[in-house]
VOZAZA-458997 format. One record per residue (C-alpha): chain; x, y, z. Coordinates in nm, 2 decimals. Each point is the difference from the previous one (the first is absolute). Example, Ala and Ser with C-alpha at 12.3 -4.5 7.8 and 13.67 -1.06 7.14 Angstrom:
2
A:1.23:-0.45:0.78
A:0.14:0.34:-0.07
! end
This chain:
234
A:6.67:27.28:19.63
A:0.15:0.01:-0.40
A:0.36:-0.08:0.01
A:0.23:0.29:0.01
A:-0.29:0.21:0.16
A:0.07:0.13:0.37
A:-0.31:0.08:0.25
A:-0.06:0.37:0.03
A:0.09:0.17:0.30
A:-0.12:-0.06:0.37
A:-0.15:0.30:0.21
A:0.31:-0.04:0.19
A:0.23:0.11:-0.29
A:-0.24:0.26:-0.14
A:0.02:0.16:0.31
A:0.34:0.00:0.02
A:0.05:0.09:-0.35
A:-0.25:0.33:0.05
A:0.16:0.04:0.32
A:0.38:0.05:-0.13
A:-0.19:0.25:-0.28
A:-0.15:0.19:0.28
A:0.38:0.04:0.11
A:0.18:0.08:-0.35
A:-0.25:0.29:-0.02
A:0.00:0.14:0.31
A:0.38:0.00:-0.06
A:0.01:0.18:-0.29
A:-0.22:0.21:0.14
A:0.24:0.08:0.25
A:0.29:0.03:-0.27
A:-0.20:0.25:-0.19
A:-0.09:-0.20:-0.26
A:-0.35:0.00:-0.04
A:-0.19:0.32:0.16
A:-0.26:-0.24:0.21
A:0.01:-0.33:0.09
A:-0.35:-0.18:-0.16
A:-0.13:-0.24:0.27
A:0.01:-0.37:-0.01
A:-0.27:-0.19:0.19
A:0.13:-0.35:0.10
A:-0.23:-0.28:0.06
A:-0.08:-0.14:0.33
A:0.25:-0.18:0.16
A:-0.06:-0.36:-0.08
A:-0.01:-0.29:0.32
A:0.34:-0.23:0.09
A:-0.04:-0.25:-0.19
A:-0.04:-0.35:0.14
A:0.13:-0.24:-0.31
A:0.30:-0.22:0.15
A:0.10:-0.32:-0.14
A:-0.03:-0.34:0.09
A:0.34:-0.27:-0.08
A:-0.23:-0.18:-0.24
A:-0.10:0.34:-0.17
A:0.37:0.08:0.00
A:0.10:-0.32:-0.11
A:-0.25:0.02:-0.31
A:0.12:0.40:-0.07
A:0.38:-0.17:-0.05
A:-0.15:-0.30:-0.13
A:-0.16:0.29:-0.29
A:0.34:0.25:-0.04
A:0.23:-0.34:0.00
A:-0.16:-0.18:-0.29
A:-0.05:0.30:-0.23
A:0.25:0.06:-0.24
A:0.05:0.39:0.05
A:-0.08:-0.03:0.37
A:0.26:-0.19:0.17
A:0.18:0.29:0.13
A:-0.32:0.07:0.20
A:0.02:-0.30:0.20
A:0.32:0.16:0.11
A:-0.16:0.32:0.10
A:-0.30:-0.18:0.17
A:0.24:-0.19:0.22
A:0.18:0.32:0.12
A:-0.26:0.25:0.02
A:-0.18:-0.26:0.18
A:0.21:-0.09:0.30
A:0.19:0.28:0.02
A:-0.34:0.25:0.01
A:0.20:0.25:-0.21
A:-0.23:0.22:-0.25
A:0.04:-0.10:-0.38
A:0.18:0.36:-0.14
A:0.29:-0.09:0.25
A:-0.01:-0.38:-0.07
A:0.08:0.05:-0.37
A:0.29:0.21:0.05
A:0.17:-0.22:0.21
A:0.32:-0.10:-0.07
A:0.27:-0.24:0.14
A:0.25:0.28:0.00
A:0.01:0.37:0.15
A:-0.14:0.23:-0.21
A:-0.20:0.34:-0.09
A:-0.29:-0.13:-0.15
A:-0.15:-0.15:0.27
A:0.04:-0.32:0.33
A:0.24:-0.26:-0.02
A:0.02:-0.30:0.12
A:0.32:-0.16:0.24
A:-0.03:-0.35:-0.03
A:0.32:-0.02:0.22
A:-0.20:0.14:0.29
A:-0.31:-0.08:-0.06
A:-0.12:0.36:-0.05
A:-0.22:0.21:-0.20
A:0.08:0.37:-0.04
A:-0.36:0.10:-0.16
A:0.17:0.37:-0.11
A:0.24:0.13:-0.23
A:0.29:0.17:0.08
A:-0.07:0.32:-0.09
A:-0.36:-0.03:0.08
A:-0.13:0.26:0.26
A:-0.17:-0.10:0.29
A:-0.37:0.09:0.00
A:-0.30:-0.08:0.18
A:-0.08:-0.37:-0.21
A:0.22:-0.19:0.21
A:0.26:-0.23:-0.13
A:0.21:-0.16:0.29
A:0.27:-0.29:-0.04
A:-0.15:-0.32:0.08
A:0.16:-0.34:0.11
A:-0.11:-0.26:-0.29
A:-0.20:-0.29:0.16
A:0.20:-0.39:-0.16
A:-0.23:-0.10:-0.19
A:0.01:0.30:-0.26
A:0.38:0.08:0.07
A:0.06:-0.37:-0.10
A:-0.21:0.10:-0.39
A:0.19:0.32:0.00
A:0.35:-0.20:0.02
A:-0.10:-0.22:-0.25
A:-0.11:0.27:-0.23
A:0.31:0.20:0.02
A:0.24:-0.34:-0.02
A:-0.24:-0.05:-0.33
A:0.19:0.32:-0.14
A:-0.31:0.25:0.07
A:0.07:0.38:0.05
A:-0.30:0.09:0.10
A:-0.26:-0.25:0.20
A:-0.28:0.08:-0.22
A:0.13:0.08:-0.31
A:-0.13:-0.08:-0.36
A:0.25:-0.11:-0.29
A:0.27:0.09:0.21
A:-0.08:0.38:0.05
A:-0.29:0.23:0.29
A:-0.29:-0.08:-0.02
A:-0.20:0.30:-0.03
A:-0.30:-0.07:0.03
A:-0.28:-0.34:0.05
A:-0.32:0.15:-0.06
A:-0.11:-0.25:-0.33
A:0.19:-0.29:0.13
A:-0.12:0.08:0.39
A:-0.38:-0.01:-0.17
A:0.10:-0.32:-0.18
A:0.09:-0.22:0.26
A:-0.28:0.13:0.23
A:-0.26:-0.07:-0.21
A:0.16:-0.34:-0.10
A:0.00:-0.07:0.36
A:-0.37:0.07:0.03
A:0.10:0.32:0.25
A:-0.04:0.33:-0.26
A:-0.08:0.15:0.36
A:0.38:-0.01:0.12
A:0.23:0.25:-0.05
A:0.36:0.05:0.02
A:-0.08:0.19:0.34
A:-0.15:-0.30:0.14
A:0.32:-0.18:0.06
A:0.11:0.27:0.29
A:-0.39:-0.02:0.15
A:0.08:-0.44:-0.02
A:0.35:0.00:0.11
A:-0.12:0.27:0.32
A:-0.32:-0.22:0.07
A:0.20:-0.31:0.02
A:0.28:0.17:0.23
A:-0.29:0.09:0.27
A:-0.21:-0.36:-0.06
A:0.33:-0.11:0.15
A:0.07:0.23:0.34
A:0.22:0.22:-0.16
A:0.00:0.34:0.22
A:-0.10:0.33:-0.18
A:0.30:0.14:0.08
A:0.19:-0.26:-0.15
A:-0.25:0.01:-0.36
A:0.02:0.35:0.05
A:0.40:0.03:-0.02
A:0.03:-0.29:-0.23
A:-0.29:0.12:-0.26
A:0.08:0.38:0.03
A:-0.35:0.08:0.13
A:-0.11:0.16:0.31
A:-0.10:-0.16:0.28
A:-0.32:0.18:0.07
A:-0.08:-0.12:-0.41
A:0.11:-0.39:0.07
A:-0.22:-0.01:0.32
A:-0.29:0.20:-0.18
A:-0.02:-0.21:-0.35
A:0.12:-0.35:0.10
A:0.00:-0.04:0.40
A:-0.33:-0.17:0.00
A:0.22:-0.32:-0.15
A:0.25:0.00:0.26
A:-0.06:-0.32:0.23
A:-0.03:0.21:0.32
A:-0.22:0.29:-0.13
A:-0.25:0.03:0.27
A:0.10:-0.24:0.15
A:0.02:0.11:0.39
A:-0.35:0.15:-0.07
A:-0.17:-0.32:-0.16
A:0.15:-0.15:0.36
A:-0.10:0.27:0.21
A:-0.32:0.02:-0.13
A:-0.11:-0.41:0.07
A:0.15:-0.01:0.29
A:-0.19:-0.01:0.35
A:-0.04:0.24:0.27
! end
């Protein structure tokens, strides 16, 4: 892909996209703003994707953001979106400070508040989650290093990664990853190693019913009474 050039849009998005048009509509429909509400036809509903990383793909995608010289701050957001699983809007707001543009982040605790203040609570869920060491350690350093923000860019929000995000990927030989792919890794990885789903669930703000669904097949013990039940005698 040309430098500066970002990858047009996944069915996912497009669906989403036509789907929140579908709403704006219908709302002004409601409003009295437009006398008939013209219908939008979405497009199917694409399959759960299966993409996760491996540590050595992860290793090269930092390897990629780390030695570029406008991409740095994306080894920062890798790291965090990565092990704490949290989608990447709400990773670049964060902030190591209360706030009403988006999370922050209490190193003293060792807790992420994924919301703003005066954010409402709606049905994309956002709970607090406890950080794991090993990126609460990089988020102390970060903030002892003077940062405001844990992925910031010349000292300000970064507001958005698209050319950089399709920089690095294709540096790294992985223009198939996307931002979203961190959350699918850091989930996969939390069931490869017995985590319960109603731990991931609570900890990744996802239903149960979705984490058992999409990645229970990775958990240790998934069939596992049945795979015994099944080869054993009499």
């Amino acid at each position: 892909m040309p430098e500066g050039k970002t990858r047009p849009g996944s069915p996912g998005t497009i669906r989403r996209e036509l789907g929140t048009l579908r709403a704006a509509l219908q709302y002004c429909h409601s409003e009295g703003y437009l006398l008939s509400a013209p219908p939008v036809t979405l497009p199917e509903k694409p399959p759960a994707k299966e993409r996760w990383l491996t540590r050595a793909e992860v290793a090269r995608l930092l390897w990629a953001a780390w030695r570029g010289r406008r991409t740095q701050h994306l080894a920062r957001f890798i790291l965090v979106a990565l092990y704490s699983g949290t989608c990447k809007d709400a990773v670049l707001r964060l902030a190591y400070m209360p706030n009403t543009r988006g999370g922050w982040i209490d190193t003293e605790h060792g807790l992420m508040f994924r919301r703003a203040e005066s954010e409402r609570v709606t049905n994309k869920r956002q709970p607090p989650a406890r950080l794991p060491d090993r990126l609460l350690a990089h988020l102390r350093r970060w903030e002892r290093m003077g940062l405001r923000f844990p992925v910031e860019y010349q000292g300000a929000l970064c507001g958005d990664i698209k050319t950089g995000w399709a920089t690095i990927t294709v540096d790294a030989g992985m223009s198939d990853v996307t931002p979203h792919t961190l959350r699918h890794t850091a989930i996969t990885w939390t069931m490869q190693r017995g985590a319960t789903a109603w731990d991931a669930a609570g900890f990744f703000g996802a239903s149960v019913q979705m984490i058992e669904r999409v990645y229970g097949h990775h958990h240790p013990d998934h069939q596992q009474s049945a795979r015994e039940a099944i080869g054993r005698r009499g």
